[in-house]
N, C-alpha and C positions, 0 to 999 in steps of 0.2 A: 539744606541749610535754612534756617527760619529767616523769615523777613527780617531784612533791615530796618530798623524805626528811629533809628536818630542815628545821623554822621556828623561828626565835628571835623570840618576840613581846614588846615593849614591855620586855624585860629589864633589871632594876634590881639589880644587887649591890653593898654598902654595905661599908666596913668602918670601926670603932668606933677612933678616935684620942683622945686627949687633948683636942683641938682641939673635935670633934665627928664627926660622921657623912662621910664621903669617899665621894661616887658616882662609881667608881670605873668603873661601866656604869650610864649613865642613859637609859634606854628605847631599847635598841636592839632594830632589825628587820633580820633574815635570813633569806633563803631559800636552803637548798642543793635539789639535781635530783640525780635519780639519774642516775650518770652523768658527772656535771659536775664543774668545779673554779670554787668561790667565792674570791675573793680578796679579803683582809679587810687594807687599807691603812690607815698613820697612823704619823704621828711617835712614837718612845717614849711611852712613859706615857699613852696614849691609851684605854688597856683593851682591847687587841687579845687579850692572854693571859690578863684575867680573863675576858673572854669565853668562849673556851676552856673556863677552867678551869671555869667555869658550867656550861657542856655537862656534864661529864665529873663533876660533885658535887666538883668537890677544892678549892672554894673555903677558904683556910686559915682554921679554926675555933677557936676562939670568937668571933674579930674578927673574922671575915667573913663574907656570909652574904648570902643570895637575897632581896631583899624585895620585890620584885613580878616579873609578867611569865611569860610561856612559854615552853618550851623543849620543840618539839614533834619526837618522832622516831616518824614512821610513825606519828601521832596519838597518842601515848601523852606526854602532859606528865612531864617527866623531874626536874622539881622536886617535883614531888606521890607520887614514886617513893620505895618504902622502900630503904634502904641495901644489904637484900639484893637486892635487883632492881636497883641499880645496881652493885652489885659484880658483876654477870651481864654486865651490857651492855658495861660497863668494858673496854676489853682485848679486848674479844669481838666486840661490833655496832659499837659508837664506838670507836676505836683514839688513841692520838696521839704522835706525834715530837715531842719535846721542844724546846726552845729549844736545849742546852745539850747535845751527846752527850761532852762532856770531864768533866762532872759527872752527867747524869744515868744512867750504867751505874752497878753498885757495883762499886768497884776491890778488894774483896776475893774476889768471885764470877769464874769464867771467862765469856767471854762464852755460852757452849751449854749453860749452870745457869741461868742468867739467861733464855735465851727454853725450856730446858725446864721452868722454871716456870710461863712463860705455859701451854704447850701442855698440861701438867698440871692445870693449876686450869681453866682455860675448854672442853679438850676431851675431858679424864679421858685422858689417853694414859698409858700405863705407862710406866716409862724409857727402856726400849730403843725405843719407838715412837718419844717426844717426841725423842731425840737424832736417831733418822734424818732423822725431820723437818726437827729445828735444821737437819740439814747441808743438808737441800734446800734451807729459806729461806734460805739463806747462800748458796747456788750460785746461788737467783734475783736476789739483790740484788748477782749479778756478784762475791762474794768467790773469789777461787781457793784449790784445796785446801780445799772448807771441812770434812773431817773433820776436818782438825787443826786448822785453826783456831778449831774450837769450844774445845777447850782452851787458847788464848789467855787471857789474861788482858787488861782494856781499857788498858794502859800498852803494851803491846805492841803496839796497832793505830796508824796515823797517825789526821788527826781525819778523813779520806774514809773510811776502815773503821768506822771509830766509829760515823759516821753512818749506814753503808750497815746498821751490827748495830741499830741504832735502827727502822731501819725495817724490818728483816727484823723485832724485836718487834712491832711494830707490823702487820705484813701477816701475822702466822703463824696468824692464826685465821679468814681472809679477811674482815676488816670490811666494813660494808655502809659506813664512813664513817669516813676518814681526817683527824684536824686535824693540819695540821704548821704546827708554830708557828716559823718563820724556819727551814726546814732548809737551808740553806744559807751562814749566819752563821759567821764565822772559818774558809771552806772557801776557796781559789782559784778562781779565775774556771771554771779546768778541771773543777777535782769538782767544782762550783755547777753546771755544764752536765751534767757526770754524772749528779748528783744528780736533777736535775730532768726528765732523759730520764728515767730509770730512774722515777720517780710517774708520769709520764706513762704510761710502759707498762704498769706495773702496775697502774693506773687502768683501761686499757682490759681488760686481760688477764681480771681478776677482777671489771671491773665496781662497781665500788666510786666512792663519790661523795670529793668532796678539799675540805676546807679551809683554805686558803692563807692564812697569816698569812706578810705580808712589807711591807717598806718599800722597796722594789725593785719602781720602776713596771714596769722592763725583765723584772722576772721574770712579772710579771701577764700584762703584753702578748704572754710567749711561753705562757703555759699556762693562762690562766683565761678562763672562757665570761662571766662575772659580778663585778664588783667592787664592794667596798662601803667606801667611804672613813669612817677615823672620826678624831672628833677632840675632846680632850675628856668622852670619856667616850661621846659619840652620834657615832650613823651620820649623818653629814650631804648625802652624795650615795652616790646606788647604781642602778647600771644594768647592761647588758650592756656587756663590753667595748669592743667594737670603739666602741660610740655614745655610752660617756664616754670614751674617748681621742679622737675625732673631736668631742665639743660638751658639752667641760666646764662647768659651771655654775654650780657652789659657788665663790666666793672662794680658798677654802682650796685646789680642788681644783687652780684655775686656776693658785695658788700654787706648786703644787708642780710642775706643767710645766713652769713660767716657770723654775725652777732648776735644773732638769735641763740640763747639758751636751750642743751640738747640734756635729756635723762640717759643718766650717765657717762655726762664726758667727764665727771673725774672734776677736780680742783684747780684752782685759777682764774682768773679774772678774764671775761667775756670779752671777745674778741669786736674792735671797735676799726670806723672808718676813720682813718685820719685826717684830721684839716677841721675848717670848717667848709659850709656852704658860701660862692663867693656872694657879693653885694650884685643884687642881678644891674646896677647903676658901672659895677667895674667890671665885668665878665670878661675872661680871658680870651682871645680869639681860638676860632675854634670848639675844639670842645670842652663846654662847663666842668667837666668833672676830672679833667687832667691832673689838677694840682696835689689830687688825693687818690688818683689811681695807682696801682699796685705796676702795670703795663705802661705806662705813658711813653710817647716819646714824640721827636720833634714835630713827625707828622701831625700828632693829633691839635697842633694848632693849625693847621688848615678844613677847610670845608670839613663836614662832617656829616658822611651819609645815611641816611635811610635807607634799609634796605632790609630784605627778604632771606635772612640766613637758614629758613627752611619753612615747607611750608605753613604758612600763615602765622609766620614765627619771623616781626619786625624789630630790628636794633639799630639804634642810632650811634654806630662806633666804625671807628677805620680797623681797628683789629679783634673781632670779639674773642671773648674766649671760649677756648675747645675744652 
């Protein structure tokens, strides 16, 4: 098995409401491999990009805030890390693409200011070095002409270039470990295939591990070794791919097969999870997902465990299914 490079242990991130405390990320476990792409599944609001943000310290502050758990990179707990030691890693070892590449560039800066900034603060390059550079990671992530198009400004680019400059910041200081948070959100089916070849091979190229935030079973299926479905705040099933697309287990997870659109099932209207998701501020005791499972019953408002329903194959349910 490849080296482990990032564990996320029992992690807990809270943020402070009116109401009271919102666990936002309520004890979740991850393992990414060197090497590999994790795929971190779940409907909105689930905590898939405070997750993230957890990794990376940009939990937004004063209201929010890490209250339990690990977050281990190359053994080194990254919550117990002073601010300068993560302004090191930042950018540098742990990299990440954005949700959002229509907002997250600054539309005042060109885009070749913006990554010779990065190349500046994480690899001390002079100007004339950092731009040469720019225009390489720009030529790798497939942009044409990229000397001039560092001079671009990001109103100038369509959202496929956007994204392709999102991840060229992202890959300019070769991370040991990439989160991309839905890079492929408001792209065409075309740049999404683009999109997604291009991590793929720069994965391999530079050897860099990937973590894959997406709601997009079909994007997992075509690029991740690993996937870890959340819901509610926890990680409720997580296995290798191939053996939870083949023997799903969690309720939820079976859920969301069930609604996925098949060629050739024939006429009718697509089969949906009932309910909604609850208010993670009223959360039922027990297990989140009871009110809308198809199995429920009294038990599953007690404890709800973690466990090992086959190898390397974890569910968070009192009765999965067979």
């Amino acid at each position: 098995m490849s080296r482990l490079i990032l564990e996320i242990k029992d992690l807990k991130t809270r943020f402070s409401t009116k109401k009271g405390l919102l666990p936002a990320v309520d004890g979740v476990d991850i393992k990414l491999f060197k090497g590999e792409t994790h795929g971190l599944v779940g409907e909105s609001g689930c905590g898939k990009s405070v997750t993230a943000l957890s990794v990376l310290g940009l939990v937004p502050k004063p209201h929010g805030h890490i209250a339990g758990g690990e977050i281990l990179f190359n053994g080194e707990d990254l919550t117990k890390a002073a601010k300068s030691r993560m302004s090191r890693i930042r950018g540098n070892d742990i990299s990440m693409i954005f949700q959002e590449p229509m907002t997250s560039l600054n539309p005042v800066y060109t885009v070749g200011f913006q990554i010779e900034e990065v190349l500046k603060k994480h690899r001390n390059m002079k100007k004339a070095e950092a731009r040469k550079e720019a225009a390489e990671v720009l030529n790798l992530v497939g942009i044409p002409d990229p000397e001039n198009r560092l001079d671009d400004y990001p109103h100038q680019m369509s959202g496929g270039m956007r994204q392709r400059v999102m991840i060229a910041m992202a890959l300019s200081c070769h991370p040991q470990v990439m989160i991309a948070d839905e890079p492929t959100t408001a792209l065409d089916v075309t740049i999404q295939a683009q999109i997604l070849e291009l991590i793929n091979r720069l994965k391999d190229e530079i050897g860099m591990s990937v973590l894959l935030i997406t709601h997009d079973l079909g994007v997992v299926a075509e690029t991740c070794q690993w996937v870890s479905v959340m819901y509610a705040g926890k990680v409720v099933e997580s296995a290798e791919t191939r053996e939870l697309f083949a023997n799903p287990r969690h309720p939820y997870t079976v859920g969301l097969f069930s609604s996925l659109p098949k060629i050739g099932g024939g006429k009718g209207e697509l089969k949906t999870i009932p309910g909604v998701v609850p208010g993670l501020l009223n959360l039922p005791p027990g297990c989140a997902f009871q009110d809308r499972c198809f199995q429920a019953g009294e038990d599953c408002k007690k404890t709800v465990p973690w466990r090992e329903v086959s190898p390397g194959h974890m569910v968070r349910c009192i009765r999965p299914v067979e």
